[in-house]
C-alpha positions as a Markdown table, in Angstrom:
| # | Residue | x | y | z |
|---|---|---|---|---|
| 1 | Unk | 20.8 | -247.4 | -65.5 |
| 2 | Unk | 22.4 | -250.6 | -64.1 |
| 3 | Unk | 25.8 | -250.3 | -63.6 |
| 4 | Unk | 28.3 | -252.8 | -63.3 |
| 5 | Unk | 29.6 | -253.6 | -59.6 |
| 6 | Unk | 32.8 | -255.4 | -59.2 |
| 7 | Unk | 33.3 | -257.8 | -56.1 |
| 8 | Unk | 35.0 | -255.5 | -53.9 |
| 9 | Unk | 32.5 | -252.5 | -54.3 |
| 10 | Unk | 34.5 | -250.7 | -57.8 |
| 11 | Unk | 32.0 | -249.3 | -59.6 |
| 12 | Unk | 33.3 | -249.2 | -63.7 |
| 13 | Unk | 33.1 | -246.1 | -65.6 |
| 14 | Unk | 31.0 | -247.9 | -68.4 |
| 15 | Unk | 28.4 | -249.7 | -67.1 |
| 16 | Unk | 26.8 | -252.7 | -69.2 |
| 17 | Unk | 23.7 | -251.6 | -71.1 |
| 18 | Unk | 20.3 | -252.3 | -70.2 |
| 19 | Unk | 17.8 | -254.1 | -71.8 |
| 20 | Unk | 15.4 | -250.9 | -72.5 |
| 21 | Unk | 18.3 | -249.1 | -74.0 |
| 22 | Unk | 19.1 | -252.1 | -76.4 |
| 23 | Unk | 15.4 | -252.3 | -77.5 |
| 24 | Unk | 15.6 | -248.5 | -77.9 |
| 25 | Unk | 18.3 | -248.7 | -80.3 |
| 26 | Unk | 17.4 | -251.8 | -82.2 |
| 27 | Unk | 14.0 | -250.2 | -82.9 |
| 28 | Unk | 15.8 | -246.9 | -84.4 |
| 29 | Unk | 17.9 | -249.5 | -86.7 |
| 30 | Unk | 15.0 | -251.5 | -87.5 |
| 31 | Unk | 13.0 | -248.6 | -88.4 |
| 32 | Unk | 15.7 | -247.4 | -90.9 |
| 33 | Unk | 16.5 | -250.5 | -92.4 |
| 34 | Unk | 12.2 | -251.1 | -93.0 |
| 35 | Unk | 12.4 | -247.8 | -94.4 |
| 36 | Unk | 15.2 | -248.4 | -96.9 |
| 37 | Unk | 13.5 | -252.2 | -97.7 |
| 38 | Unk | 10.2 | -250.3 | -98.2 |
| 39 | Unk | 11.8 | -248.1 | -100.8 |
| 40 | Unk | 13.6 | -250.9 | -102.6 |
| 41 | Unk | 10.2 | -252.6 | -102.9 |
| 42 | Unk | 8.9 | -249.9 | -104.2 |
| 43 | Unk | 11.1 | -249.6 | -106.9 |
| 44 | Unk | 11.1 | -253.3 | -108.0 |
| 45 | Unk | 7.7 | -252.6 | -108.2 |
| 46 | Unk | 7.3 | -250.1 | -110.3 |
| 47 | Unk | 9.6 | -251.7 | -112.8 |
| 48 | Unk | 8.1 | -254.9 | -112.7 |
| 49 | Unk | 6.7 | -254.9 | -115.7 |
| 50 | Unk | 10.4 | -255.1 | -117.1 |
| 51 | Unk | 11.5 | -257.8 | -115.2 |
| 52 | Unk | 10.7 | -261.7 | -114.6 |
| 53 | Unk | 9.3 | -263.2 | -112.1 |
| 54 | Unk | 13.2 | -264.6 | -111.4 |
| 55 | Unk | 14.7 | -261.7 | -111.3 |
| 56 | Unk | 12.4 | -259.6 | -108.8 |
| 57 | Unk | 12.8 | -262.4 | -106.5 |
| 58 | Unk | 16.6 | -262.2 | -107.1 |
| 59 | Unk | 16.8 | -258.6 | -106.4 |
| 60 | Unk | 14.3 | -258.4 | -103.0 |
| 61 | Unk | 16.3 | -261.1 | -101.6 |
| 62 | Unk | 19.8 | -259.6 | -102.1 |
| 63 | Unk | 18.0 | -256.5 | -100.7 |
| 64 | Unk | 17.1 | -258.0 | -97.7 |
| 65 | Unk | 20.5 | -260.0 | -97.4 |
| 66 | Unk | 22.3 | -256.2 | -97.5 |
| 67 | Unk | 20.0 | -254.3 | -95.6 |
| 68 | Unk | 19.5 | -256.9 | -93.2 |
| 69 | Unk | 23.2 | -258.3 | -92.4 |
| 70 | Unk | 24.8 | -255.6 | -94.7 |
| 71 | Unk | 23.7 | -252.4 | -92.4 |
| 72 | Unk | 24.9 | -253.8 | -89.4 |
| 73 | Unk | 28.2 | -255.6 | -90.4 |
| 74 | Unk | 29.3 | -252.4 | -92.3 |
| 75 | Unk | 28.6 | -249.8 | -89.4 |
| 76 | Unk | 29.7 | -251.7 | -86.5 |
| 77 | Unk | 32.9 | -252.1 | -88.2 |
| 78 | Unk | 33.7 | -248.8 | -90.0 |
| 79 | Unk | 32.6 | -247.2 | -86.7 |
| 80 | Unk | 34.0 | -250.2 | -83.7 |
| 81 | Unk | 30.8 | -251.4 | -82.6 |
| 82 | Unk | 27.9 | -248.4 | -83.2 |
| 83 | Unk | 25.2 | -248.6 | -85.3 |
| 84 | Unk | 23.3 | -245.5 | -86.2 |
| 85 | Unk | 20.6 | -246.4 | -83.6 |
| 86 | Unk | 23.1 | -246.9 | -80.8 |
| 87 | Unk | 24.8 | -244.3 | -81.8 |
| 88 | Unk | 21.4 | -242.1 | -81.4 |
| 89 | Unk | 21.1 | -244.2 | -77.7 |
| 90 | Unk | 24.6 | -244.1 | -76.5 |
| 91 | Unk | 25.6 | -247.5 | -76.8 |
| 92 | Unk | 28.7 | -249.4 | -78.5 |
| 93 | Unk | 29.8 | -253.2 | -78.7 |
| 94 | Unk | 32.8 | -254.4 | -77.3 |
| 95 | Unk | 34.2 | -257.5 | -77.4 |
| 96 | Unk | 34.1 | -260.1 | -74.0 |
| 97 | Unk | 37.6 | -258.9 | -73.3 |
| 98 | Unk | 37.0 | -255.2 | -73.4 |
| 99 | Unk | 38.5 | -254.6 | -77.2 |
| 100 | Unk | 37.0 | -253.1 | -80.3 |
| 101 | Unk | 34.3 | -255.0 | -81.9 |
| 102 | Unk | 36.3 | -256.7 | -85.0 |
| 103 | Unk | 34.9 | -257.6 | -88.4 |
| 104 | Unk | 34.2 | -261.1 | -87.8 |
| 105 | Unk | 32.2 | -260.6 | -84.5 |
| 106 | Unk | 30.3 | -257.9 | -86.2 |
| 107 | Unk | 29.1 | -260.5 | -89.2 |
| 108 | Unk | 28.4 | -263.2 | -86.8 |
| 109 | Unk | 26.2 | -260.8 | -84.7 |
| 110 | Unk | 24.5 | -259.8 | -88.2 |
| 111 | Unk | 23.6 | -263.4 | -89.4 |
| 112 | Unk | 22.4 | -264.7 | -86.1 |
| 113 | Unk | 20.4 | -261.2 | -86.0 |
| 114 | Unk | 19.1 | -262.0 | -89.2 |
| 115 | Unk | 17.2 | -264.7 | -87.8 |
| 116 | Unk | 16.9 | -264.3 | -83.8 |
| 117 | Unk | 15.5 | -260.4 | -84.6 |
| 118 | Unk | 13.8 | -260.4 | -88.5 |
| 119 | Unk | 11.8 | -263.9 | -87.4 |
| 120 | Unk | 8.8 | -264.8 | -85.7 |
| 121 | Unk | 10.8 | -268.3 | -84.4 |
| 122 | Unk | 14.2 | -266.2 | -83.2 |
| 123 | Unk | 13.1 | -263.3 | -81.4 |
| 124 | Unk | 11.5 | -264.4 | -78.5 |
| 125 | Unk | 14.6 | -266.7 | -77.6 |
| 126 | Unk | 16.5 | -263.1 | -78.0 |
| 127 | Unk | 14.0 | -261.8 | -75.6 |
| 128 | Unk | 14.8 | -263.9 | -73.3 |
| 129 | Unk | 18.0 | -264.3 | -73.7 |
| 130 | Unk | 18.8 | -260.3 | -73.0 |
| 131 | Unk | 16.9 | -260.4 | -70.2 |
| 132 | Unk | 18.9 | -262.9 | -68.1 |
| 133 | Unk | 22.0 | -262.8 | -69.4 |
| 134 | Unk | 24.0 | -261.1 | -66.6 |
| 135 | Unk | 25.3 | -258.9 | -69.3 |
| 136 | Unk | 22.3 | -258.5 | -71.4 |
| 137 | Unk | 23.8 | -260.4 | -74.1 |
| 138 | Unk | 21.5 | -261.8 | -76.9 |
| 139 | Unk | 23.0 | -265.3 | -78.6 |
| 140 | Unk | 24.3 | -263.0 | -81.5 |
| 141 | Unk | 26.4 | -261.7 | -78.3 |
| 142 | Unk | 26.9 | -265.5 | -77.2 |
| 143 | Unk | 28.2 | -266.8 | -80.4 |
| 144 | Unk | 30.7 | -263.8 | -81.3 |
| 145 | Unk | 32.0 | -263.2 | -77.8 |
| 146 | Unk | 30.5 | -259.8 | -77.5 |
| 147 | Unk | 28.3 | -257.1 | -75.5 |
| 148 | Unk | 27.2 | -254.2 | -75.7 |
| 149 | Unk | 27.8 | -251.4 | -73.2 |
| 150 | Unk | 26.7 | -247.8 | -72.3 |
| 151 | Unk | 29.0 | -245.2 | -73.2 |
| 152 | Unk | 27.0 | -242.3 | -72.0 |
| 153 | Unk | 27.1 | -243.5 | -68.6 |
| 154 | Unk | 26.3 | -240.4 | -65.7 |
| 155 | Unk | 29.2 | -238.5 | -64.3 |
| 156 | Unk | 30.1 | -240.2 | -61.0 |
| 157 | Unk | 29.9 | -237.6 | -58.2 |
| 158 | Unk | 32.8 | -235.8 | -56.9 |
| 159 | Unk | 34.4 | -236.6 | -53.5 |
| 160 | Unk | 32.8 | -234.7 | -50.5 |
| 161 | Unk | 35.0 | -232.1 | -49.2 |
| 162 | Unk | 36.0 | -233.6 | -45.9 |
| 163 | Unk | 37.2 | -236.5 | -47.5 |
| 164 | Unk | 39.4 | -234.7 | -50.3 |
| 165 | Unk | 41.8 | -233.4 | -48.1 |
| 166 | Unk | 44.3 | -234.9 | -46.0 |
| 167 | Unk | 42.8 | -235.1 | -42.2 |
| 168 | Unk | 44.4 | -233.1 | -39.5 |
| 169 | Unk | 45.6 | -235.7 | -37.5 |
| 170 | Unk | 47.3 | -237.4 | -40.4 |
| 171 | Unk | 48.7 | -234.3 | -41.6 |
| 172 | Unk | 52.4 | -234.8 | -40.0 |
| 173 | Unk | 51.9 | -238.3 | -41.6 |
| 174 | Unk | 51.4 | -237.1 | -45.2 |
| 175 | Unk | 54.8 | -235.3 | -45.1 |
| 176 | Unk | 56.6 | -238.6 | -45.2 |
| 177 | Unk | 54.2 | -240.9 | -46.9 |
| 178 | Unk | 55.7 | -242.6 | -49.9 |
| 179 | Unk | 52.9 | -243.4 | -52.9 |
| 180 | Unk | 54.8 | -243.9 | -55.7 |
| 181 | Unk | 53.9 | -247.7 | -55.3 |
| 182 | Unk | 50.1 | -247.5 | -55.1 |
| 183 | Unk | 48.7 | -249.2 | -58.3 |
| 184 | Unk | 45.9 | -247.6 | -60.4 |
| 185 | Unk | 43.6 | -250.2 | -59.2 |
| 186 | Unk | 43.7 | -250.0 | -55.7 |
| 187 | Unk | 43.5 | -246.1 | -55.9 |
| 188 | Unk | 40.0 | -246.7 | -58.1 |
| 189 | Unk | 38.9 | -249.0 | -55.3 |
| 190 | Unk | 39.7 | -246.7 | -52.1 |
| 191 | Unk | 37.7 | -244.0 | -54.6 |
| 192 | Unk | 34.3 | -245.7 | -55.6 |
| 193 | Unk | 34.5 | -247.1 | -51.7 |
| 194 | Unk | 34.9 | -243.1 | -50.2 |
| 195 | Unk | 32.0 | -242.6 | -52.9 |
| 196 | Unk | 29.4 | -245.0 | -51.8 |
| 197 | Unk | 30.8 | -244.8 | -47.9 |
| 198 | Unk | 27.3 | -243.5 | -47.3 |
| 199 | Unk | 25.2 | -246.3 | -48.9 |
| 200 | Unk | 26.8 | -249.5 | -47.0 |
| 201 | Unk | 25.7 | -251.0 | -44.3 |
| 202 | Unk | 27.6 | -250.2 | -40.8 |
| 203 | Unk | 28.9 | -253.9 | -41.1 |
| 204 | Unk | 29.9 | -254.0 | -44.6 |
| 205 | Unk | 31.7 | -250.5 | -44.9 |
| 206 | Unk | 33.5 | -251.4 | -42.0 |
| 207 | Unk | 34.5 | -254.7 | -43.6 |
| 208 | Unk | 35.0 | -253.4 | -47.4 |
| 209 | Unk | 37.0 | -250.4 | -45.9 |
| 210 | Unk | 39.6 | -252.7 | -43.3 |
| 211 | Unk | 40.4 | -255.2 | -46.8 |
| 212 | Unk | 41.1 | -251.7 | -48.9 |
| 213 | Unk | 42.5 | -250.0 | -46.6 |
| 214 | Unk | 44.9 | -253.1 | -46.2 |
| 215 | Unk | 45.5 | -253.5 | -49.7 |
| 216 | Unk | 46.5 | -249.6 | -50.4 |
| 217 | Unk | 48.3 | -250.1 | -46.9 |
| 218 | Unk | 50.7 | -252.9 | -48.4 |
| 219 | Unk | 51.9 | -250.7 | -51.3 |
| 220 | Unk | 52.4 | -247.2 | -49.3 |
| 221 | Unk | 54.8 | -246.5 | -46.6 |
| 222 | Unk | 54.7 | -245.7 | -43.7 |
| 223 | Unk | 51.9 | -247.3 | -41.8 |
| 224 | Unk | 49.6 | -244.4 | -40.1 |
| 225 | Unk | 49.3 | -243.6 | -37.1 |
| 226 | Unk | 47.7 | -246.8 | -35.0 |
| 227 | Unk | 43.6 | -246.0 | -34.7 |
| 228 | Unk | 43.6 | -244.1 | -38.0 |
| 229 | Unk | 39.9 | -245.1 | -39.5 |
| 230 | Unk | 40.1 | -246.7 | -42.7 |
| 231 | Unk | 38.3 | -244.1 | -44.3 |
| 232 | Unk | 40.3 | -241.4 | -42.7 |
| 233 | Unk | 43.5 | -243.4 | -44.2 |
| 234 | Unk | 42.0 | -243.7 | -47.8 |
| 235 | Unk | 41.0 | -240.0 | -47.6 |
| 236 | Unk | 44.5 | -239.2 | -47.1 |
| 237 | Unk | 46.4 | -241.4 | -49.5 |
| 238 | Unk | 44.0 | -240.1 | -52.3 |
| 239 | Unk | 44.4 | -236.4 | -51.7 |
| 240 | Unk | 48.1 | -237.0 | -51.2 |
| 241 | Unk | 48.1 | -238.5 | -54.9 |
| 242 | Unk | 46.0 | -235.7 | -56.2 |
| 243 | Unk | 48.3 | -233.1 | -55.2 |
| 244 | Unk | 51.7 | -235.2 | -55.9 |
| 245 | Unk | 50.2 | -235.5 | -59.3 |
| 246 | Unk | 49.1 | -231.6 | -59.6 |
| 247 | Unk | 52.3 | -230.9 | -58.7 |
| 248 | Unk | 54.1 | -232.8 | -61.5 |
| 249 | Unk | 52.6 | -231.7 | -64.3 |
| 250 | Unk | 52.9 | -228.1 | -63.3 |
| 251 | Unk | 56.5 | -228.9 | -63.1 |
| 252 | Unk | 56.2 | -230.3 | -66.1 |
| 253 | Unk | 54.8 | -227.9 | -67.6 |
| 254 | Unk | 57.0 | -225.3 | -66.4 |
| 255 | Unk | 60.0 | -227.3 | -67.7 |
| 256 | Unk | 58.3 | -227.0 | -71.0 |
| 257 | Unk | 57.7 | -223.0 | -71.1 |
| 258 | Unk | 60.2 | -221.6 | -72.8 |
| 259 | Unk | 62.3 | -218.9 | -70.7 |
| 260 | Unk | 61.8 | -215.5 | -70.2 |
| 261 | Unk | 63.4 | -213.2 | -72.3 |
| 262 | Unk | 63.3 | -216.0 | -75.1 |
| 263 | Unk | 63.2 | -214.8 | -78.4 |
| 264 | Unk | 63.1 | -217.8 | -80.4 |
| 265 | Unk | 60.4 | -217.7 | -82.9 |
| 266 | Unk | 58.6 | -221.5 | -83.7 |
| 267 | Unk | 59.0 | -222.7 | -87.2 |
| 268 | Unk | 56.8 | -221.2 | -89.5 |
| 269 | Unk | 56.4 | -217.8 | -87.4 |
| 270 | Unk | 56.3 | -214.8 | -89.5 |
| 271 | Unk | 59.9 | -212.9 | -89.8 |
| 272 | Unk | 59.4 | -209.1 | -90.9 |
| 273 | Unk | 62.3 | -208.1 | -93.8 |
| 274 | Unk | 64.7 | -206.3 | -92.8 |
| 275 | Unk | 65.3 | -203.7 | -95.8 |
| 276 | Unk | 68.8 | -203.5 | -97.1 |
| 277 | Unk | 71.4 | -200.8 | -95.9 |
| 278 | Unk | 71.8 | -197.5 | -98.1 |
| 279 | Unk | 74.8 | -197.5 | -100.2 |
| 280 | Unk | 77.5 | -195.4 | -98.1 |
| 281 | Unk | 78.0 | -192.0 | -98.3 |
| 282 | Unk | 78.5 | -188.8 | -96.8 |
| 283 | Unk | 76.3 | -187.8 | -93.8 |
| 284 | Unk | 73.7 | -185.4 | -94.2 |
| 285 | Unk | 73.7 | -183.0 | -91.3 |
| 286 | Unk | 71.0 | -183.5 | -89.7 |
| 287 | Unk | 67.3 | -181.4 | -89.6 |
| 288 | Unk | 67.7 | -178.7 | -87.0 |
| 289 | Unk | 63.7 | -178.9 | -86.5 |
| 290 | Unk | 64.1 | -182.7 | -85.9 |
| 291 | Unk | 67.3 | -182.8 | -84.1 |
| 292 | Unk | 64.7 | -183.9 | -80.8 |
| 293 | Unk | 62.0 | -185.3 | -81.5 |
| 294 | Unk | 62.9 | -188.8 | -81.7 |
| 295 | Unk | 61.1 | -190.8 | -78.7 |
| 296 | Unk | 62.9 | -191.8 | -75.8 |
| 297 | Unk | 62.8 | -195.3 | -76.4 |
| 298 | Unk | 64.3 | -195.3 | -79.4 |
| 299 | Unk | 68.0 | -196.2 | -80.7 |
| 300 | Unk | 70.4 | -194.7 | -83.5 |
| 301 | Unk | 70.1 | -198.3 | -85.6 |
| 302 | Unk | 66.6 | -198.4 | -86.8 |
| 303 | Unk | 64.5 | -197.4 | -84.0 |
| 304 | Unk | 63.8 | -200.3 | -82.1 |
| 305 | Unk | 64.8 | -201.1 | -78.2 |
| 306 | Unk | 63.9 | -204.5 | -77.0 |
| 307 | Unk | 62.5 | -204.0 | -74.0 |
| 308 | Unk | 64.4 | -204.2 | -70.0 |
């Protein structure tokens, strides 16, 4: 699976789809909507006999108009930009600028698919149009300012272990460093560059990793140590984020837990009835034979201790 590699080496999350995933999928929708066309056929045909000449051809062509532009209007709107055959391949529209698919786009791709896909004329242009379009786009795509990407895109791989953690020699550094100003986007770069360190060239990692390590270097204080490898630096700054971050949602969390010794039920908890007092009256003396047997733990006003 292609994915989709910005200019300073970020690899995105959702990668563009392929062209053999996009036939996959339009072949599942195309199979279902022949199936469903077969079946009104049949029908009209069976009760022909009953109808005119005008109104069979009235009734396959509407079927064709809502099978055809119908199916794929409706789902990719109800369900922002999935058909039932991308949804069996993974895939999803989007519009140019990253957004849900709207109801507009989603007719304009149907009526340009009803002629560049259902026609002998319109679907090799398609063809060819998916396969150079940098983002496999189809003129359906072109004209509603779509494309389609993969959802179901593989999980990228972890960070090795040495560069998780904070290096020794920067580990005076990291006590000081202030991050607070490093921007999503520069974090996501100094990660996809620690994770393909391995596949660059010697000349282009040492290049890629001087401009990121420049740009993360700009929004954290202070500098390192002079001679600190770039990739040593971005090691650092990321596991120093990581465990900032840990740290603040367990505070966070802890903030939220309610006390120790709390006995505040949440709404809605059950609340056992406390039976109403016997009317007052004179003391019975009490059992001889039961005089000690009540249990340590328990109290002269209903038996119940809450606990040390």
């Amino acid at each position: 699976m292609t994915e989709v590699v910005s200019g300073e080496a970020v690899v995105l999350d959702v990668p563009c789809a392929q062209f053999p995933s996009r036939l996959a999928a339009l072949l599942v929708d195309m199979v279902l909507q022949l199936v469903v066309l077969a079946v009104v056929v049949i029908i009209v045909v069976v009760n022909s006999p009953h109808l005119d000449t005008a109104e069979v051809a009235a009734i396959l062509v509407a079927s064709y108009v809502l099978i055809v532009v119908g199916y794929p209007t409706v789902f990719e709107t109800l369900s922002r930009g999935k058909t039932l055959g991308k949804m069996a391949i993974g895939l999803r529209v989007v519009s140019d600028d990253g957004g849900a698919e709207r109801f507009r786009q989603a007719l304009v791709r149907a009526l340009t698919g009803a002629i560049e896909i259902w026609t002998i004329v319109g679907a090799p242009i398609g063809l060819i149009l998916s396969m150079v379009s940098a983002k496999g786009k189809r003129l359906g795509d072109m004209f509603a300012g779509t494309y389609v990407i993969q959802e179901r895109a593989p999980r990228r791989p972890d960070l090795p272990p040495w560069l998780a953690t904070v290096p020794p020699p920067l580990l005076g550094w990291a006590q000081v460093a202030e991050i607070s100003r490093l921007s999503d986007q520069n974090a996501e770069a100094a990660s996809s560059y620690l994770r393909r360190l391995h596949e660059l060239r010697p000349a282009a990692r040492d290049d890629l990793g001087l401009r990121i390590a420049t740009a993360v270097a700009s929004q954290v204080g202070p500098p390192p140590p002079p001679g600190t490898p770039p990739a040593a630096y971005l090691a650092a700054v990321l596991a120093i984020r990581r465990d900032r971050e840990y740290a603040r949602l367990a505070s966070q969390r802890a903030a939220a837990a309610p006390p120790p010794g709390a006995w505040g039920a949440p709404p809605g908890a059950y609340t056992p009835t406390v039976p109403a007092a016997p009317p007052a009256g004179p003391a019975a003396p009490p059992d001889e034979g039961t005089r000690d047997q009540r249990r340590p733990d328990e109290s002269a006003n209903g038996g119940f201790a809450p606990p040390a």
